[in-house]
N, C-alpha and C positions, 0 to 999 in steps of 0.2 A: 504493500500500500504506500511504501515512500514516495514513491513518484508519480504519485495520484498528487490531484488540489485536491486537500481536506475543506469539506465545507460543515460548516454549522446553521444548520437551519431556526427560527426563530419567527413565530408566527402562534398567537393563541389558538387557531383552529387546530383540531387535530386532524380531519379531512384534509387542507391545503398541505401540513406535513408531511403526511401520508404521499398524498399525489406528488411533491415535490421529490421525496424519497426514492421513489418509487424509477421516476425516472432519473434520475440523477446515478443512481448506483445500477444503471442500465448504460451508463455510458464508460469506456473503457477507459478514463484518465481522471474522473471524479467519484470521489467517493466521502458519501454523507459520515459524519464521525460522529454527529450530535443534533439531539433536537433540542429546543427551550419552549416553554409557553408562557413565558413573562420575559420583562427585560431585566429581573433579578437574575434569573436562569439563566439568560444568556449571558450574563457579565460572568457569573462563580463557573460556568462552561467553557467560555475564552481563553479564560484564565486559566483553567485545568488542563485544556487538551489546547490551547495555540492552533488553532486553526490556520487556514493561508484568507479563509475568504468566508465573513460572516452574509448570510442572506436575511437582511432584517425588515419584519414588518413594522409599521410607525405606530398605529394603532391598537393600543394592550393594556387590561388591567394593572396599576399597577404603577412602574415605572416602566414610560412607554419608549420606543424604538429610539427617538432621538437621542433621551437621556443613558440611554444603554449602548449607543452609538458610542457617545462622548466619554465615557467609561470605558471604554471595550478599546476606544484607541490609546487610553491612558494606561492600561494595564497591560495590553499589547500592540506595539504601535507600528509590530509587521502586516499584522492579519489588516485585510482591505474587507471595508463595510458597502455591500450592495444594500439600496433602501427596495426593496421589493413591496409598493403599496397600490391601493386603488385610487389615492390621492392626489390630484395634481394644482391643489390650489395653494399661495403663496406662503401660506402659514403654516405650510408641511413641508415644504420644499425647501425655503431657505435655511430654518432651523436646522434638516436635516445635513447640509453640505456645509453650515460652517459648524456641526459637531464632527465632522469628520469623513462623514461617505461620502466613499470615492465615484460611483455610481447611482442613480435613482431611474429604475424603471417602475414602470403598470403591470399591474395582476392581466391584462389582457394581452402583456406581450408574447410572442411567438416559443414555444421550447425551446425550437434550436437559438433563438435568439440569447434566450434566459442563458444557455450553458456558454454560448459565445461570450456573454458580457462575464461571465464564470472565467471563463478562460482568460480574458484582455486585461480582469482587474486583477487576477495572480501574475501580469506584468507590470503591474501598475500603470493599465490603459483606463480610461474612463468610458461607459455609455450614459447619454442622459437622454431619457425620451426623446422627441421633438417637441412633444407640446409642452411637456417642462421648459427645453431649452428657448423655446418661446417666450413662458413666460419669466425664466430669469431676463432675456434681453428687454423686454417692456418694461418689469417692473427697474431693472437696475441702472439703465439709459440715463434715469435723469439722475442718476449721485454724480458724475463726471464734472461737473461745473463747481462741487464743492471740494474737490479729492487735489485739486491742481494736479500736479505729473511726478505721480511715484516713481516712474519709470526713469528717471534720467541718472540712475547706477547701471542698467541694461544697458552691452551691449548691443550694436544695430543686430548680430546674428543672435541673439538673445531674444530681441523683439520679434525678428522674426520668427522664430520658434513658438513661441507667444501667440503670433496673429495665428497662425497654422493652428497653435491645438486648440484655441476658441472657438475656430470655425470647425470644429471635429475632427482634425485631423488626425489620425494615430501617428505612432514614432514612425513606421515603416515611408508612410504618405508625406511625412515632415523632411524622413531623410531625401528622400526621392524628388520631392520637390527643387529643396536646396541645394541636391546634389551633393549630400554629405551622405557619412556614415550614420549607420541607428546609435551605435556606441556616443557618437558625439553630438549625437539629438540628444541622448539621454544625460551627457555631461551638462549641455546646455541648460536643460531642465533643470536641473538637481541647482545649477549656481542659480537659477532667476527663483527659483522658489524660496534660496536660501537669503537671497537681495531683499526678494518681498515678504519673508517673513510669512510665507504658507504653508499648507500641510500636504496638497496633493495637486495634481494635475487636475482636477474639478474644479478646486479654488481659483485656481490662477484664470483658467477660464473664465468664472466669474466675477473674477476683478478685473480683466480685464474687458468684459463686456461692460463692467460698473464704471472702467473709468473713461471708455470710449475708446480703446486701442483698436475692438473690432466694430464697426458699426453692422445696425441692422443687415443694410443692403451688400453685404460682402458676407452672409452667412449664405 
């Protein structure tokens, strides 16, 4: 099982665990190590078994998904938090990606989609819906006029790594573009996160749609 991504599933339903399970340990490179049905269960579960990739619902008796998010990166701050919810409105969404998830899809997204974004964030790639990604860029457009320009520690190939993964780009599509290596897409990354003071490639994305590096019409 070492060379599997261990996921931890976390969801009050017991049916969605089930059906998550179910197929997840049907696929030949993941393999479920854990369920929770609070987000107390999932913090003392983290913590026990380290997981590579938490799949968390927002939604729970309790102490709910964000607060277990923001716990979960505190106590292990390898393991990458998918927000897997039915939610897409702003008061679930932002909370959840500056507690730390690296990822936020919909209960209606696709399986193979689900295990894809499984797979991208045990690289530390990000997916975020579209209609989320939507509405990070509407609500956060207008913070730009107060932020002035964080950015003037960036180098130019700095930013442009920047613009690339705000517009979705993965590391593969950023090397390719720029006509570099992925090794030094991901060097690039690591210094600008470390400039701006982020936690993940999600963040940076939505800082930089917050402070206008990418506008709307270039997504």
């Amino acid at each position: 099982m070492e060379d599997k991504i261990s996921l931890l599933l976390v969801d009050d339903h017991s049916v969605v665990r089930l059906g998550l399970k179910a197929y997840f340990n049907s696929l030949a490179d993941i393999h479920v190590i854990g369920e929770a049905a609070s987000g107390e269960e999932a913090v003392r579960l983290a913590q026990e078994l380290h997981p590579h990739i938490v799949l968390m619902d927002l939604i729970m008796p309790g102490m709910d998904g964000v607060e277990a998010t923001r716990a979960i990166k505190k106590v292990c701050p390898a393991t990458q938090v998918i927000v897997l919810t039915s939610y897409h409105e702003d008061e679930h969404i932002f909370p959840a990606i500056r507690a730390g998830a690296l990822s936020y899809v919909l209960k209606d997204i696709d399986p193979d989609e689900l295990a894809a974004a499984v797979r991208r964030a045990h690289t530390g790639e990000a997916i975020i819906n579209p209609q989320v990604a939507a509405r990070m860029v509407k609500e956060l457009r207008g913070g730009e006029s107060e932020l002035g320009n964080p950015f003037q520690e960036l180098t130019e190939r700095e930013l442009d790594v920047l613009r690339l993964l705000a517009a979705g780009k993965n590391n593969l599509e950023i090397a390719s573009e720029l006509v570099i290596s992925e090794k030094t897409v991901k060097t690039h990354l690591t210094n600008l996160l470390s400039k701006l003071h982020l936690e993940n490639r999600t963040q940076a994305a939505v800082y930089a749609w917050q402070t206008g590096v990418v506008r709307r019409d270039q997504l």
